[in-house]
Residue frames relative to the residue before (quaternion, step in Angstrom):
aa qw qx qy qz dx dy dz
X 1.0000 0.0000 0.0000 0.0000 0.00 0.00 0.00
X 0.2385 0.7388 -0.6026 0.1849 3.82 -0.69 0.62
X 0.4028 -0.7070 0.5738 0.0930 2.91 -1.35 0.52
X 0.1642 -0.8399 0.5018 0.1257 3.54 -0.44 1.51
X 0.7877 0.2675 -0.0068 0.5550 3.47 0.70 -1.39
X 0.7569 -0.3654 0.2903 0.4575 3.37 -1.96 0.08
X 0.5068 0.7180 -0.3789 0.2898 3.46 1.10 -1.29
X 0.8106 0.2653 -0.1650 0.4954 3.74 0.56 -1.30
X 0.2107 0.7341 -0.5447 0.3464 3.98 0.95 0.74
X 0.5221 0.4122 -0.3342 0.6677 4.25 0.97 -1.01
X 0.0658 -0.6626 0.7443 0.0517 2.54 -1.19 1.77
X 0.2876 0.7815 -0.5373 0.1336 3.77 0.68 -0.31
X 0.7961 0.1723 -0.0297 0.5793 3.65 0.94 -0.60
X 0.5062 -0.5745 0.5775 0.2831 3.61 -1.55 0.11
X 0.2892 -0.7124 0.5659 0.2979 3.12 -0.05 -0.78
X 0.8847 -0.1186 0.1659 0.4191 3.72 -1.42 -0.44
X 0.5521 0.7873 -0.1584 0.2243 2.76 1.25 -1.51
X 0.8224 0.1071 -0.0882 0.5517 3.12 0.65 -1.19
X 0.3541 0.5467 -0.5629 0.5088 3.89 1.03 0.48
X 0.6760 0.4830 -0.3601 0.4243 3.73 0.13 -1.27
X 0.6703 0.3717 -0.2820 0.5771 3.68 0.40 -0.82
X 0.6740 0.4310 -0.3829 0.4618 3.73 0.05 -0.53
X 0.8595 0.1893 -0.2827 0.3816 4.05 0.70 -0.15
X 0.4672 0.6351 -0.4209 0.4486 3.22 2.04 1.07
X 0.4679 0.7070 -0.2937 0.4416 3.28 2.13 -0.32
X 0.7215 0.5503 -0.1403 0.3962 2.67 0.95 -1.87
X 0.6042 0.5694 -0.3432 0.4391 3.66 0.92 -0.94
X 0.8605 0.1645 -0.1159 0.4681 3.36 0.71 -1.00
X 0.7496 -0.5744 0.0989 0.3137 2.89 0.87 2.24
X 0.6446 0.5258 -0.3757 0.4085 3.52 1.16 0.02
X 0.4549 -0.6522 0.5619 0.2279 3.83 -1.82 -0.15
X 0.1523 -0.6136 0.7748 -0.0104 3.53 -1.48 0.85
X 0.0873 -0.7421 0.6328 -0.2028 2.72 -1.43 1.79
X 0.1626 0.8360 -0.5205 -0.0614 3.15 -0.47 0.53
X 0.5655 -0.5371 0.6221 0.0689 3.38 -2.29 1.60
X 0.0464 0.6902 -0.7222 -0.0027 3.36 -1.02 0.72
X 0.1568 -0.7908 0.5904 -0.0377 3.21 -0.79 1.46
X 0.2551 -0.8538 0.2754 0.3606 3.55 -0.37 0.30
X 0.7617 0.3530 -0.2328 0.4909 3.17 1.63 -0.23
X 0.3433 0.7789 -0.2146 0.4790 3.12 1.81 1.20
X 0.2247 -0.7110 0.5307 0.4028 2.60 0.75 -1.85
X 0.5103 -0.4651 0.5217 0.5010 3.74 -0.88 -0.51
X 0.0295 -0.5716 0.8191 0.0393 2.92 -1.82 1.00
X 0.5009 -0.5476 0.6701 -0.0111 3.14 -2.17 1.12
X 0.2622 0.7363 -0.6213 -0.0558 3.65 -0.34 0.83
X 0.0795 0.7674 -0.6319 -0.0738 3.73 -1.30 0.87
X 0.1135 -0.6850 0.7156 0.0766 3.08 -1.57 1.15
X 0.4936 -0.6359 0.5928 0.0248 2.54 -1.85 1.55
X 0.4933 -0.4894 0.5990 0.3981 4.62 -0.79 0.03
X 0.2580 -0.7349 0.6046 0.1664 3.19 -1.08 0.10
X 0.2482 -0.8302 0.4285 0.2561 3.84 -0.19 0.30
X 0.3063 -0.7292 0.5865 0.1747 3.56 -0.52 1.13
X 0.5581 -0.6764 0.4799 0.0272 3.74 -1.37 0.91
């Protein structure tokens, strides 16, 4: 996710971005979460299943 131009400055929203990732997790059975810290920033945690052999 990044921001090239004036265009992506509105932060009021995400955009695509993080829907798209939120239903490529999901498909492959896993969660996206996200932490809003305030003197952090935002962190994004996804876990993915692991497949057993």
């Amino acid at each position: 996710f990044y921001r090239a131009d004036h265009s992506r400055e509105d932060r009021s929203h995400f955009g695509l971005g993080l829907a798209i990732a939120k239903e490529i997790v999901e498909l492959h059975n896993g969660t996206i979460r996200v932490m809003n810290g305030q003197k952090q920033g935002t962190e994004f945690i996804v876990e993915l299943p692991i497949e057993h052999k």
